[in-house]
C-alpha positions in Angstrom: 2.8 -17.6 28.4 6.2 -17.8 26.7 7.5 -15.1 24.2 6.9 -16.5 21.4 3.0 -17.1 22.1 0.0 -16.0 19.4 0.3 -12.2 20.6 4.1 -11.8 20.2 3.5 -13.2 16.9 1.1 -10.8 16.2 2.5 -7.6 17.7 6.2 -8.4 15.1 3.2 -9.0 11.8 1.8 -5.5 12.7 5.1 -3.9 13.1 6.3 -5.4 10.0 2.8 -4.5 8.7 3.1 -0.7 9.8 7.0 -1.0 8.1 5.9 -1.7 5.0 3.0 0.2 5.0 5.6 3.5 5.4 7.7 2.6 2.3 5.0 2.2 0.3 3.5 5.6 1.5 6.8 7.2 0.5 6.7 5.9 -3.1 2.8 7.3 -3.3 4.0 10.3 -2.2 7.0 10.6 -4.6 4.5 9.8 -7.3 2.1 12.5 -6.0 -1.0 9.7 -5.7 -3.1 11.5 -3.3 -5.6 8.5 -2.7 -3.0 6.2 -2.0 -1.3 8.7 0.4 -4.8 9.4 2.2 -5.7 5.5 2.5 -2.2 4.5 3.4 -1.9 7.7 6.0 -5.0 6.0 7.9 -4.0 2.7 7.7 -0.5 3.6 9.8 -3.0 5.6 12.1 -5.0 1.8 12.9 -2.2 -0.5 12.1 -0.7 1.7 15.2 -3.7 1.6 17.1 -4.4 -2.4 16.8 -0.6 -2.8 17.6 -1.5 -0.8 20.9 -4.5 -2.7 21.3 -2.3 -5.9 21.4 -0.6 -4.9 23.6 -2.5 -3.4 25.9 -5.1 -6.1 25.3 -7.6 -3.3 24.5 -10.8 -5.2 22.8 -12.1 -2.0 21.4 -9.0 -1.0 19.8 -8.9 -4.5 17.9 -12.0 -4.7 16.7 -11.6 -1.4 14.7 -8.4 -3.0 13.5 -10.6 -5.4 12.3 -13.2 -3.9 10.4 -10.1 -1.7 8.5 -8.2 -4.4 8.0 -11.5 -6.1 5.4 -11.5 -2.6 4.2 -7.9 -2.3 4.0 -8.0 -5.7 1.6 -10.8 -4.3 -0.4 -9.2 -0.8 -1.1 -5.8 -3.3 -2.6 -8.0 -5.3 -4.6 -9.1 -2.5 -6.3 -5.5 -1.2 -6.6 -4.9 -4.3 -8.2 -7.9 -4.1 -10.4 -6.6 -0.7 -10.8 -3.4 -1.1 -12.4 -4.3 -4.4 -14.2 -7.2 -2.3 -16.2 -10.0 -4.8 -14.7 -13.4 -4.2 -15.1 -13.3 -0.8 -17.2 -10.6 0.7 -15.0 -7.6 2.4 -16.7 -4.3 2.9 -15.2 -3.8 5.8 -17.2 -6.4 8.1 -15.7 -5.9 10.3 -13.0 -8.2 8.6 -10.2 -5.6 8.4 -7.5 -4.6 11.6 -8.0 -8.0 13.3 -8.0 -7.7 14.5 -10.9 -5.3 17.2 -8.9 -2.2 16.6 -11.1 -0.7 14.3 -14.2 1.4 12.7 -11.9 1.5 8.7 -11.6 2.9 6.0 -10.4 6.7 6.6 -9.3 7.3 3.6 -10.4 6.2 4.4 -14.0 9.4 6.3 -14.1 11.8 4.9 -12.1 11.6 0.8 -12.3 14.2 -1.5 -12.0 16.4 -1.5 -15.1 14.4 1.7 -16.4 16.1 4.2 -18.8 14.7 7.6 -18.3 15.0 9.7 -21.5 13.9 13.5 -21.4 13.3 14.7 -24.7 12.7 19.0 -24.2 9.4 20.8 -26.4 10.4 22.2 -29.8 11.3 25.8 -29.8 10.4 27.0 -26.0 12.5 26.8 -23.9 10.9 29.0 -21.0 10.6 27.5 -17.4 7.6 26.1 -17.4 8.0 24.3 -20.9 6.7 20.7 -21.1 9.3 17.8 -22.0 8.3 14.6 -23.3 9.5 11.6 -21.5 10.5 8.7 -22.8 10.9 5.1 -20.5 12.9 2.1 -22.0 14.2 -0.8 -21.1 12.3 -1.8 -18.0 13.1 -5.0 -16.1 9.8 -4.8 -14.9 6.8 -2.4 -15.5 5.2 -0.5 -13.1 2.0 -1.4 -13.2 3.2 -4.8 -11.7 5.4 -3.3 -9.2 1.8 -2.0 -7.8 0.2 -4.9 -8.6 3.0 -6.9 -6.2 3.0 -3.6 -3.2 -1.2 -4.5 -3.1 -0.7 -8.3 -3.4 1.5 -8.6 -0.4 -0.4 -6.0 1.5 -3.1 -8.2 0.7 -0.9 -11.3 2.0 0.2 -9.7 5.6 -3.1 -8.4 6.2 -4.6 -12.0 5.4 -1.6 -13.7 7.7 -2.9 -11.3 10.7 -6.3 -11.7 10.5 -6.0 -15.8 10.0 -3.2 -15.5 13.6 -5.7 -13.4 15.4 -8.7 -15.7 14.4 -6.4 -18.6 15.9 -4.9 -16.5 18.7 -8.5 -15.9 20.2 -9.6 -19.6 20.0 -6.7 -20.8 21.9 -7.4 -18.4 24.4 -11.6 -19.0 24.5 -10.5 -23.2 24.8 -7.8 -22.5 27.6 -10.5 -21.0 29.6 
């Protein structure tokens, strides 16, 4: 087999997979989205697991790769159902956060192009007074940003399992 076979293909798609998969954890963290954080958490557990699997051309390993991969893709399409308010869904409640804290998306905050104005509560001005924020200008708004993070989780996830399908009939025909 030469290096650039069906399985060296696959082993750079989940490394790139598991790359991506740690930025986006880092913006759910810095948004405090505890769902996100737990889902994304376990999918760098088995992203890591099928790349060792590849490698090590461990069956086992792949075939729970597998079945979270279908469940990886259905916990995005919900994302995206999420933030585009499908299907009774609002963006604005605190779902992924279980309901732990008011915090959302980073994003929501911190877009491209966004102006972050803090405007301080009337009167009180102890420590834990609230301040009303106020976001303008946004080249883009957060919502999509999310919508795009799922979408091309969606897309590598898609890529793999289409590679893999082809990877395993070339090597069931070359037999």
């Amino acid at each position: 087999m030469g290096c650039c076979s069906g399985r060296c293909t696959l082993i750079f798609l989940c490394t790139f997979q598991l790359m991506v998969a740690l930025e986006r954890q880092v913006f759910d963290f810095l948004g405090y989205q505890w769902a996100p954080i737990l889902a994304n958490f376990f999918h760098i557990l088995v992203v890591i697991l099928g790349l060792f699997g590849t490698i090590q051309y461990r069956p086992r390993y792949i075939v729970v790769y597998t079945v979270w991969t279908a469940l990886w893709v259905a916990w995005n399409v919900f994302i995206v159902c999420f933030y585009l308010e499908l299907r009774g869904l609002s963006k604005d409640s605190d779902l992924l956060t279980f309901n732990i804290s008011a915090h959302h998306s980073w994003w929501s905050e911190h877009g491209p192009g966004c102006v972050r104005r803090e405007i301080p509560a009337s009167g009180d001005r102890s420590a834990d007074a609230q301040s009303y924020i106020s976001i303008m200008g946004c080249l883009l708004e957060y919502q999509y940003i999310e919508v795009l993070h799922s979408s091309f989780q969606i897309l590598i996830s898609e890529i793999i399992g289409c590679l893999s399908t082809l990877n395993q009939s070339f090597k069931t025909t070359a037999v």
